[in-house]
C-alpha positions as CSV (number, residue, x, y, z in Angstrom):
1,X,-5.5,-36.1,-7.7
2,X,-9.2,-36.0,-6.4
3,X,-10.1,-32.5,-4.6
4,X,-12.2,-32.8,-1.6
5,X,-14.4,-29.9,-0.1
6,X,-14.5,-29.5,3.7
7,X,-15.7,-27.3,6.4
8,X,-14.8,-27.9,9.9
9,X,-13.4,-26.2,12.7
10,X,-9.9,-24.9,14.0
11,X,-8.1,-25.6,17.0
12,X,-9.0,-22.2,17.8
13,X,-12.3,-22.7,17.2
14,X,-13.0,-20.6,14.1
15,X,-15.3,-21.5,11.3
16,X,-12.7,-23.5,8.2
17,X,-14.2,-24.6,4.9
18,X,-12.1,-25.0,1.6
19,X,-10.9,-27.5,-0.7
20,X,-7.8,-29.8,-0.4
21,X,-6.0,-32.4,-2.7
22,X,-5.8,-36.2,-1.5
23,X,-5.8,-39.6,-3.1
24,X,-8.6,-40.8,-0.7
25,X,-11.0,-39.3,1.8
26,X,-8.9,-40.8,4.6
27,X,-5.5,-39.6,3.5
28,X,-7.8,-35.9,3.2
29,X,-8.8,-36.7,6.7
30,X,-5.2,-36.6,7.4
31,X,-4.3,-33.6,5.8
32,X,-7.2,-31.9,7.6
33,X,-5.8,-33.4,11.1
34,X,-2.3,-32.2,10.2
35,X,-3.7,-28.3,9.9
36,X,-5.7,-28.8,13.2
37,X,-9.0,-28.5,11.8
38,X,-11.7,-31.1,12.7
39,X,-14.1,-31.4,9.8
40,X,-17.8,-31.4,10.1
41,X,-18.2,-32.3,6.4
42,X,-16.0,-34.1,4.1
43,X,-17.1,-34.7,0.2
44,X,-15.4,-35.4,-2.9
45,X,-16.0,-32.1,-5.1
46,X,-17.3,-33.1,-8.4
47,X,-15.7,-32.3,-11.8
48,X,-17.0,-29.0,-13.7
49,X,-18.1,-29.5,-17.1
50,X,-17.6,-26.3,-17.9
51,X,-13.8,-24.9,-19.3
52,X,-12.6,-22.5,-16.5
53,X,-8.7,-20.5,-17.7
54,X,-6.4,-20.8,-14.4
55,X,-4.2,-18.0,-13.4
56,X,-1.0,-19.1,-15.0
57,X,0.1,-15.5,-14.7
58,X,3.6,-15.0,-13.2
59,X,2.6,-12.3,-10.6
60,X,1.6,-13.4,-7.0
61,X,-1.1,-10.5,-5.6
62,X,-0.8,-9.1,-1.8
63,X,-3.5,-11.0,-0.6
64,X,-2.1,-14.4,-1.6
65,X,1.3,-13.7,0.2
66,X,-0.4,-12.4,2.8
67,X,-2.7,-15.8,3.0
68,X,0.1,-17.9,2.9
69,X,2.1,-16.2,5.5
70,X,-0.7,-16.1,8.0
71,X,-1.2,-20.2,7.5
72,X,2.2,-20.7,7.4
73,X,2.7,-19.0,10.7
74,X,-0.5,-20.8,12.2
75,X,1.3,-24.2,10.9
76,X,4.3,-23.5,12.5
77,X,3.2,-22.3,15.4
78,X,1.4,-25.7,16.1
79,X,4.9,-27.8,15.6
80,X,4.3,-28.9,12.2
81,X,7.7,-29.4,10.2
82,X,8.7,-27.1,8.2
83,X,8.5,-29.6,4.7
84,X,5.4,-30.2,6.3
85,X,3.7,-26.5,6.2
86,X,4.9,-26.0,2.9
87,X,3.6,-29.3,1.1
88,X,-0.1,-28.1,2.6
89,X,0.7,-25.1,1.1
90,X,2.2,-26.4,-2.2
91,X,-1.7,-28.2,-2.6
92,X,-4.1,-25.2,-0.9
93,X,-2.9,-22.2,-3.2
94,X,-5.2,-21.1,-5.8
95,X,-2.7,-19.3,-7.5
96,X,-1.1,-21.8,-9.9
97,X,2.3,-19.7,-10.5
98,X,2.3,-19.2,-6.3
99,X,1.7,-23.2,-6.3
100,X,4.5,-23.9,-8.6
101,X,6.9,-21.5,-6.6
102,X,6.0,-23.2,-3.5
103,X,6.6,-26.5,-4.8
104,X,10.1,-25.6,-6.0
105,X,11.2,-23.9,-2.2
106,X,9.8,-27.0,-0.6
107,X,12.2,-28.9,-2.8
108,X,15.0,-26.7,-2.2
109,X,14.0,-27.0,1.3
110,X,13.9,-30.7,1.3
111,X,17.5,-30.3,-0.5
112,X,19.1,-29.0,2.3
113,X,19.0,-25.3,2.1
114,X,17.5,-23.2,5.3
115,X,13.5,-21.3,4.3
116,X,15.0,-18.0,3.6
117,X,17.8,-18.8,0.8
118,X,14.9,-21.0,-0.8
119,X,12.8,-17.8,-0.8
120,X,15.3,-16.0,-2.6
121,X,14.7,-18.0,-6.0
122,X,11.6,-16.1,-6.4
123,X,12.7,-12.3,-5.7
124,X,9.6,-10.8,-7.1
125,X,7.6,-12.7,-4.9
126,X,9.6,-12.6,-1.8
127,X,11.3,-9.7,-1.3
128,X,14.3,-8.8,0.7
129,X,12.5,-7.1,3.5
130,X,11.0,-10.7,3.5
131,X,13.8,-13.1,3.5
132,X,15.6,-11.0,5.7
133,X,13.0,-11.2,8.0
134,X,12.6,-14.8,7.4
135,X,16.1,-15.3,7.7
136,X,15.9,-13.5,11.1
137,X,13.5,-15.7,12.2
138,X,15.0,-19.0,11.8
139,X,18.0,-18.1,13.1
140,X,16.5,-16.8,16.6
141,X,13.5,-19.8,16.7
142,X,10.7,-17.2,16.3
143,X,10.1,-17.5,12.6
144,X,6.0,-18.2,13.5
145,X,6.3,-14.2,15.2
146,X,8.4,-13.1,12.1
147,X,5.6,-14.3,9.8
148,X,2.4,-13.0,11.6
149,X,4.9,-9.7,11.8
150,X,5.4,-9.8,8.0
151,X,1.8,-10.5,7.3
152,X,0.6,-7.6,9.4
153,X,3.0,-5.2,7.4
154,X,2.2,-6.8,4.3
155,X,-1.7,-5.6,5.2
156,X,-0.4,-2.1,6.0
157,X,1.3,-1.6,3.4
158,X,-1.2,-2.7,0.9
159,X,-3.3,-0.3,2.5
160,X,-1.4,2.8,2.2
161,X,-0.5,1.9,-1.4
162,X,-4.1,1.4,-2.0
163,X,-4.3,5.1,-0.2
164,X,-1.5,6.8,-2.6
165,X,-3.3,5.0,-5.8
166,X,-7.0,6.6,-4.8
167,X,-5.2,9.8,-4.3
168,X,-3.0,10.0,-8.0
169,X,-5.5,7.9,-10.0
170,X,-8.6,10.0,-9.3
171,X,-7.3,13.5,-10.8
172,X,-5.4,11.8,-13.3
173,X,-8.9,10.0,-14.9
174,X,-10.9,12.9,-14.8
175,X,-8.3,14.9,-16.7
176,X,-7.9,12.3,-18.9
177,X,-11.9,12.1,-19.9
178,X,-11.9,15.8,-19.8
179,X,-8.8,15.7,-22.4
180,X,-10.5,13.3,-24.6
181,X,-14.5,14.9,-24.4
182,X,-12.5,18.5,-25.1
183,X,-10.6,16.8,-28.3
184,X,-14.1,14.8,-29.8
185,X,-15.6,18.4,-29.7
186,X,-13.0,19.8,-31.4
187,X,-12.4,17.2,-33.9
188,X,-15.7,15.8,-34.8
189,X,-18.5,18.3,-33.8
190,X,-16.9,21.6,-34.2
191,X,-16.1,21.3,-37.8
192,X,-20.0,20.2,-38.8
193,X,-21.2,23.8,-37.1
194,X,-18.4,25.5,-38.9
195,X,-19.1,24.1,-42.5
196,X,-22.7,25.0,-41.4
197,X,-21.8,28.7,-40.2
198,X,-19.8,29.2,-43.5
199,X,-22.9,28.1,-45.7
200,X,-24.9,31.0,-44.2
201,X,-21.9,33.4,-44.2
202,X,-21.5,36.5,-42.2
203,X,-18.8,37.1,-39.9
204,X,-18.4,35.3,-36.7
205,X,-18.3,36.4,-33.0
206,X,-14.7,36.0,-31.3
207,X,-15.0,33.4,-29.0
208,X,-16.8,31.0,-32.3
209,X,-13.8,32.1,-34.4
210,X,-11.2,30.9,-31.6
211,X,-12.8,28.1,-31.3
212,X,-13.2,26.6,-35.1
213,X,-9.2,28.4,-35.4
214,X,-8.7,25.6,-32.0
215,X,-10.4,22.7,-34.1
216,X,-8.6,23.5,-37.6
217,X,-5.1,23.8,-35.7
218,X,-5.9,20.2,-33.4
219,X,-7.1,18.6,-36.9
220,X,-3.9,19.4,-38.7
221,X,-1.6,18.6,-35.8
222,X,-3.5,15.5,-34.2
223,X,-0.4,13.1,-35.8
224,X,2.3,15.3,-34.7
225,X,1.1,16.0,-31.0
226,X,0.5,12.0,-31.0
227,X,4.1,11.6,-31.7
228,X,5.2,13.8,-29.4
229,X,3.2,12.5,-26.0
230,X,4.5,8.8,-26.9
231,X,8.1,10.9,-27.3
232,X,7.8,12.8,-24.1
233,X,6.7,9.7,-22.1
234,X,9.3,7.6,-23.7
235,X,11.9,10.5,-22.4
236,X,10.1,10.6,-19.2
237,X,10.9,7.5,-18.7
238,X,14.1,7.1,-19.4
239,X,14.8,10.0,-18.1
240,X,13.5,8.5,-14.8
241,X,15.6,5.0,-14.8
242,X,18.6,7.4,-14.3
243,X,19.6,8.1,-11.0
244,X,20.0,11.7,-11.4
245,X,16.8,11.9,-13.4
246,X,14.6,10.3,-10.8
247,X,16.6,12.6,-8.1
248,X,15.2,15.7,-9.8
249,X,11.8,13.8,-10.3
250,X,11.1,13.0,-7.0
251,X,12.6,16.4,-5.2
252,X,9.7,17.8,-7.5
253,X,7.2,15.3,-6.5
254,X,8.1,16.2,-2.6
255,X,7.7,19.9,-3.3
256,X,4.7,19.8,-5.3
257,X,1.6,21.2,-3.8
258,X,-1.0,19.2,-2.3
259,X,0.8,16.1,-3.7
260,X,3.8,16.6,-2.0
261,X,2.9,16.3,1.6
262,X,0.8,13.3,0.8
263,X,4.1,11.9,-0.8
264,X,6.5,12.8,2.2
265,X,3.8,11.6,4.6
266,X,3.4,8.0,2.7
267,X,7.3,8.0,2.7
268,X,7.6,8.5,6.6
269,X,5.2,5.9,7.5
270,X,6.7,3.2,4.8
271,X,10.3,3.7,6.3
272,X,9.0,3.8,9.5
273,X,6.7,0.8,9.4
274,X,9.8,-0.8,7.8
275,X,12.2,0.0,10.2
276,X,10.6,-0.5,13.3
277,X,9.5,-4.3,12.0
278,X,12.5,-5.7,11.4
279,X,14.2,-4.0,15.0
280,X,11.8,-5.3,16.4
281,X,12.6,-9.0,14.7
282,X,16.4,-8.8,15.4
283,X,17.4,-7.5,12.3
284,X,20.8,-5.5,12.4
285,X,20.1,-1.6,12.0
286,X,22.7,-1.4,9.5
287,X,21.2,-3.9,7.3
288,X,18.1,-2.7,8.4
289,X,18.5,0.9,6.9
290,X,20.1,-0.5,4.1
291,X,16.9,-2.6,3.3
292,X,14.7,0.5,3.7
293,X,16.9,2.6,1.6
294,X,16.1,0.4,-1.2
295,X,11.9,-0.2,-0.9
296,X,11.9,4.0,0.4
297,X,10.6,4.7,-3.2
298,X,11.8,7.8,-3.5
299,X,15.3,8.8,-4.6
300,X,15.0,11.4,-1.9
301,X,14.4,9.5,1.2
302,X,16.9,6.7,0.0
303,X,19.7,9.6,0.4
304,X,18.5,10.3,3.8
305,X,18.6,6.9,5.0
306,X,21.9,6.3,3.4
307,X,23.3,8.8,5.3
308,X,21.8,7.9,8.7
309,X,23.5,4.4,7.9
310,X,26.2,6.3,7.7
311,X,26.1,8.3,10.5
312,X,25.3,5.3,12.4
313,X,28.3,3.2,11.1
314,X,30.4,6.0,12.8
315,X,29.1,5.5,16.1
316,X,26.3,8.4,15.8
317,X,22.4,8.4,16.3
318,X,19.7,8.3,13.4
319,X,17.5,11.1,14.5
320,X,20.4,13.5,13.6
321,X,21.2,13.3,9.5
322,X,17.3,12.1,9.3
323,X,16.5,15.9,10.8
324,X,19.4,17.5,8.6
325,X,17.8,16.1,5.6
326,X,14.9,18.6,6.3
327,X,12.7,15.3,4.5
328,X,11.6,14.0,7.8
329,X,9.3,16.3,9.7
330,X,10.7,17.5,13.3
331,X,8.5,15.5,14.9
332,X,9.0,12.2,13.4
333,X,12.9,12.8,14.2
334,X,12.3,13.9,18.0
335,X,10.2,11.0,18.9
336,X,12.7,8.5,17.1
337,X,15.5,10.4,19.4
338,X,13.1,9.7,22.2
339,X,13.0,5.7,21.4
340,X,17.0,6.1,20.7
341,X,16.8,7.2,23.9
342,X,15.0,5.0,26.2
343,X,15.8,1.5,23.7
344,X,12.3,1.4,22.8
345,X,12.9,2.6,19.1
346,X,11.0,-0.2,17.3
347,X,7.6,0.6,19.0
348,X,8.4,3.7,18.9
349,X,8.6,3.9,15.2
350,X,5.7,1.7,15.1
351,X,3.5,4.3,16.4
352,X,4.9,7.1,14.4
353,X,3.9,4.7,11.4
354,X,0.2,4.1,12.6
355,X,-0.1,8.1,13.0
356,X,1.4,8.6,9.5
357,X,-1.2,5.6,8.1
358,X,-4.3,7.8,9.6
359,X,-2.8,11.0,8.7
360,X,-2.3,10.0,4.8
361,X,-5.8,8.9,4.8
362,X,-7.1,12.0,6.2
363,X,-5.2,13.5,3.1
364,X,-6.3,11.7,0.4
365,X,-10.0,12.6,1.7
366,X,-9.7,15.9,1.9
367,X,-8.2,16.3,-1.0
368,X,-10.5,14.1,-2.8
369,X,-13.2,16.3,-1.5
370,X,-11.3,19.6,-2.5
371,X,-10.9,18.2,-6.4
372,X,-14.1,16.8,-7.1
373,X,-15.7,20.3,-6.9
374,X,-12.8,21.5,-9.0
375,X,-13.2,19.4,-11.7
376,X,-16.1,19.9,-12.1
377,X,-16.0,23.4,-12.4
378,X,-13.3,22.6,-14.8
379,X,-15.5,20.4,-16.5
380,X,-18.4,22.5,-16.5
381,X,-16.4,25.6,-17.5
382,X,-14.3,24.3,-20.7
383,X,-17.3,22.0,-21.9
384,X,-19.5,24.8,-21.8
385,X,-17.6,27.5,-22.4
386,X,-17.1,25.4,-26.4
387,X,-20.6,24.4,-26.5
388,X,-21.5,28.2,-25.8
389,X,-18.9,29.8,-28.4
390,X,-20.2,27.5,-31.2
391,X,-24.3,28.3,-29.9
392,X,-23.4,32.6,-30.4
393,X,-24.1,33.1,-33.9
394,X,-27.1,30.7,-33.5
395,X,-28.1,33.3,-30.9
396,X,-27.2,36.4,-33.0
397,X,-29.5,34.8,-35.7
398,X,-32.3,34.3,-34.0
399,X,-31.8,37.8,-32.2
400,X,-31.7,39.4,-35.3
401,X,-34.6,37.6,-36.8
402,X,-37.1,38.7,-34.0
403,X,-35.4,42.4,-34.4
């Protein structure tokens, strides 16, 4: 089917342009007419010559859900039917797996079967914060409010994940590099000073000896230390995929310095965020909770939001077992007794989310700013603490020559 480029304007008068499949220019015309946007220029794009690889990857990114939920809220917001919406959709997406997904739930749609249970075919894409939400939305006619709800915590949370990766990902590459500059010393230049140190002879100063001893002891064991990472992270991870094992693992991760409050502080403002935007979308509390237990992250957090459910279930509040889990700082559990209190426990936890979003990111900079110095310390002692050991009996030499 021809693809025709436009640019126009929106009912709400912002700048459009884009491309969109038609068999004609007028039937394009229509399509543009159906979305609300009055088109300034229409033209038939013209076929590349060149050999261009689509994405016929299986993943869907965040910023394609979170175009396609926007859109879709726009689109039904301006009375379009449903079918409708998702057949503009089915021909706009420049994801080919996300286009082929959306072809199949407007089918299923079209079938008979409400938006939500069609979203549930693709679980990886949509997940069940999202068709719970979805679900939520259709039945209580506000499923345009659901979607610009979802799409704004789909943003947030892309940001704070973005957040915990700068934060983890940082450290763990410079140590990395420093592993791997520390190891092509010791394998490749250390042994061409020490064949060179043993053609002169003499006796070596300590730190050189402990050095070459380092390089002859990494050369013989390279294979078997090898082995034994790929074992341990094999183990690891295993370990992990048991619910026990990733107890223990993320109790540590909580407690560990530095990393820990970063951790717990990312966890309060994912449940929170969570919580408070399906209240606030009609969502029971119990299924709520029971939703949050499962995207918490932690192993840690799910047990205290299982056992708020709990405590909920037998007529009790949330703020209660949340504060006895000693996860949840004393504030976060005062101000949700406060929105317990007064029924305003959606906004409430809203705003203890937004706090928690600017408080990670104060974190990560800080500690950003307190590593990079360290590691280059690090860095700057190791690396030249070698390069100086293998130097000394240059030194010595020369010392000894001018003597």
């Amino acid at each position: 089917m021809p693809v025709f480029v436009y640019e126009g304007v929106s009912a709400q008068g912002d700048a459009r342009r884009g491309e969109i499949e038609a068999a004609d220019e007028a039937a394009a015309q229509g399509r543009l007419r159906a979305m609300q946007i009055r088109a300034s220029k229409l033209k038939k794009k013209q076929k590349s010559i060149g050999f261009k690889l689509p994405n016929f990857g299986g993943s869907v990114t965040e910023k394609d859900l979170v175009i396609f939920t926007r859109q879709f809220a726009t689109m039904i917001d301006s009375g379009l039917p449903l079918v409708q919406c998702l057949d503009i959709q089915c021909t706009q997406a420049p994801n080919l797996s996300f286009r082929s997904q959306l072809k199949t739930i407007k089918e299923t749609v079209e079938g008979g079967s409400t938006f939500a249970e069609a979203l549930k075919k693709f679980p990886r894409t949509f997940d069940t914060l999202y068709v719970n939400l979805v679900a939520a939305g259709e039945v209580g006619g506000i499923l345009d409010t659901i979607l610009n709800r979802l799409a704004a915590y789909i943003e947030k949370a892309a940001k704070l994940k973005k957040q915990v990766k700068s934060a983890m990902v940082y450290p763990a590459a410079i140590c990395v590099i420093a592993g791997g500059v520390v190891s092509l010393l010791l394998l490749k230049v250390v042994p061409v000073f020490e064949k060179m140190f043993s053609d002169m002879g003499g006796s070596l100063p300590a730190p050189t000896q402990i050095v070459i001893e380092m390089s002859n002891w990494l050369q013989h064991n390279i294979i078997y230390i090898a082995v034994a990472l790929v074992a341990a992270a094999v183990g690891f991870v295993q370990f992990y995929r048991n619910d026990k094992g990733r107890y223990v693992v993320d109790t540590l991760a909580i407690r560990a310095p530095v990393f820990g409050d970063i951790i717990t502080k990312v966890s309060v403002a994912r449940f929170c965020r969570t919580l408070g935007t399906m209240i606030s979308s009609g969502v029971p509390i119990l299924d709520a909770l029971d939703i949050c237990s499962r995207t918490a992250g932690n192993k840690v957090v799910e047990n205290a939001i299982m056992k708020a459910r709990e405590s909920i279930s037998e007529g009790k509040s949330i703020s209660e077992p949340l504060q006895e889990s000693k996860v949840f700082p004393d504030m976060v559990c005062q101000m949700i007794s406060v929105g317990e209190a007064t029924g305003a426990l959606d906004n409430m936890l809203t705003k203890i989310a937004d706090f928690y979003d600017d408080e990670v990111d104060a974190s990560v900079g800080a500690m950003t700013s307190l590593i990079e110095p360290a590691m280059m310390a690090f860095l700057g002692v190791v690396i030249g603490g070698l390069v100086i050991a293998m130097y000394m009996p240059i030194f010595s030499m020369a010392g000894a020559v001018g003597g």
